[in-house]
DRENDO-1510 file (C-alpha; in Angstrom, 1 decimal, always signed):
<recs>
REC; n; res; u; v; w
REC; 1; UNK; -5.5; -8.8; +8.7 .
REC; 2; UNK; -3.2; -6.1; +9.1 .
REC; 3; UNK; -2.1; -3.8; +6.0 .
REC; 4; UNK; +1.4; -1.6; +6.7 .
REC; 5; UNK; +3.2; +0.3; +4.4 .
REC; 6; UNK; +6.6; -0.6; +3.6 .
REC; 7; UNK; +7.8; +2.1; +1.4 .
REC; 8; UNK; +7.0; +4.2; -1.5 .
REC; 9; UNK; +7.1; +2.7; -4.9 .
REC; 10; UNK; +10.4; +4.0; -6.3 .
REC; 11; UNK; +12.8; +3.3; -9.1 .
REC; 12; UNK; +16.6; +3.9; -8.7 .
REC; 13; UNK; +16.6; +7.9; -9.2 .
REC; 14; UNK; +13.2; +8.9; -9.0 .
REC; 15; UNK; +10.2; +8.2; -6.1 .
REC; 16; UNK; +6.3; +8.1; -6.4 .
REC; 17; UNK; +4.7; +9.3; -3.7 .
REC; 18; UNK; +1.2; +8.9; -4.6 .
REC; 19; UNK; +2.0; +4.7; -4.5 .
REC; 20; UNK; +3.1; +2.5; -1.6 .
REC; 21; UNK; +4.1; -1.1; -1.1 .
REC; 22; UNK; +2.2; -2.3; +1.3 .
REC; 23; UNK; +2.7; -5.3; +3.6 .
REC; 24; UNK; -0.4; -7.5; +4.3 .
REC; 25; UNK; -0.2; -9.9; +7.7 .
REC; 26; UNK; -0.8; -13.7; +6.7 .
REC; 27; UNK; -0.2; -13.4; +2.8 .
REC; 28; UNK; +3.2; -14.9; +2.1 .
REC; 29; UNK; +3.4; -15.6; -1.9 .
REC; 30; UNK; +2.6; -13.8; -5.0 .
REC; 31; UNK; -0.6; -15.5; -5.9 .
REC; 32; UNK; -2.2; -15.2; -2.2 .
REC; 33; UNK; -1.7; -11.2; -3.0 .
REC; 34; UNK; -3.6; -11.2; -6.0 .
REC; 35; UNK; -6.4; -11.6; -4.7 .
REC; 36; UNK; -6.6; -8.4; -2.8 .
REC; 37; UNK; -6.4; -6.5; -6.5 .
REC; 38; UNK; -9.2; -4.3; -6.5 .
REC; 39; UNK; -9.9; -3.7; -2.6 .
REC; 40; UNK; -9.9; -0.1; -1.8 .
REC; 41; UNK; -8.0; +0.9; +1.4 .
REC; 42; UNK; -8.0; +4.6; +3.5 .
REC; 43; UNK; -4.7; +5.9; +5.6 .
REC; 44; UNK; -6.4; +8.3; +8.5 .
REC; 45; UNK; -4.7; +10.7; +9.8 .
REC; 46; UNK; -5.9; +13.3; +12.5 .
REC; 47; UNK; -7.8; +15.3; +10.5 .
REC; 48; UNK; -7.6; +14.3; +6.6 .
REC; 49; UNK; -7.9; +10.5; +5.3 .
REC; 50; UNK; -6.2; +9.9; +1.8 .
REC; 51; UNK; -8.2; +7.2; -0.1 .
REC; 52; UNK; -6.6; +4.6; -2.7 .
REC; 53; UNK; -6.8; +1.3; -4.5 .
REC; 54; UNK; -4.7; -2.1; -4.5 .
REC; 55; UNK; -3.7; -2.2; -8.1 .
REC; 56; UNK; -0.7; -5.2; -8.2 .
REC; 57; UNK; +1.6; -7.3; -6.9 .
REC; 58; UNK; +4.8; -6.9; -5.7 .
REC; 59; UNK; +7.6; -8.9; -6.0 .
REC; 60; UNK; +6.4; -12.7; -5.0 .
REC; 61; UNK; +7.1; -12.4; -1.3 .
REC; 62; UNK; +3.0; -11.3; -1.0 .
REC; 63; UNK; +3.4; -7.7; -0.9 .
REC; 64; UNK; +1.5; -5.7; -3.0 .
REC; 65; UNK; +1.2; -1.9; -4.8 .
REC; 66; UNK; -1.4; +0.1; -3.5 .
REC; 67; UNK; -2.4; +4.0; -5.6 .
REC; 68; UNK; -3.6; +7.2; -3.5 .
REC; 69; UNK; -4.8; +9.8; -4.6 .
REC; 70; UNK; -2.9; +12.4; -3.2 .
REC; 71; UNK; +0.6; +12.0; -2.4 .
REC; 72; UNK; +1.6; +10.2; +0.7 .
REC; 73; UNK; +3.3; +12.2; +3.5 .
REC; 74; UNK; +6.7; +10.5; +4.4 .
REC; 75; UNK; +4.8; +9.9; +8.5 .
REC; 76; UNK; +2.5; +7.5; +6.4 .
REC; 77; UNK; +5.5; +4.9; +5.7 .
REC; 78; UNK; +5.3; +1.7; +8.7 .
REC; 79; UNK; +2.0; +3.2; +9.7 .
REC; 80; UNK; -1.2; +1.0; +9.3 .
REC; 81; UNK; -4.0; +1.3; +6.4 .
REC; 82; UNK; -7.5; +0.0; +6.6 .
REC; 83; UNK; -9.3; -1.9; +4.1 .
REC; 84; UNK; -13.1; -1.1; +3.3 .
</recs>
């Protein structure tokens, strides 16, 4: 199971960069992604790791909306996030 984040959650004018959508290999629908609601996941970078939580899904395609607790830097979009 591989977790990637696609983007940052965003509306038309404004961006959040403390949330992601994130992509998870193998899940394809909207009810296979609820079932990772709850999991924590950690993005590591060289130094620092930023910790957050899968809170819902998005869209029915089986991604999903995953909350950090710091902002996100813009090298952390299409990287990988581990789930623990």
């Amino acid at each position: 199971m591989v977790l990637k984040i696609v983007s940052y959650r965003r509306g038309r004018k404004t961006q959040n960069v403390n949330q992601a959508i994130v992509e998870i290999s193998g899940v394809s629908n909207r009810e296979e992604a609820k079932k990772y609601i709850g999991k924590r996941v950690e993005i590591k970078f060289s130094k620092a790791s930023i910790k957050g939580v899968i809170t819902a899904p998005h869209g029915n395609s089986g991604k999903v909306v995953a909350h950090f607790r710091r902002g996100l830097p813009g090298q952390a979009i299409n990287s990988e996030i581990k789930v623990y």
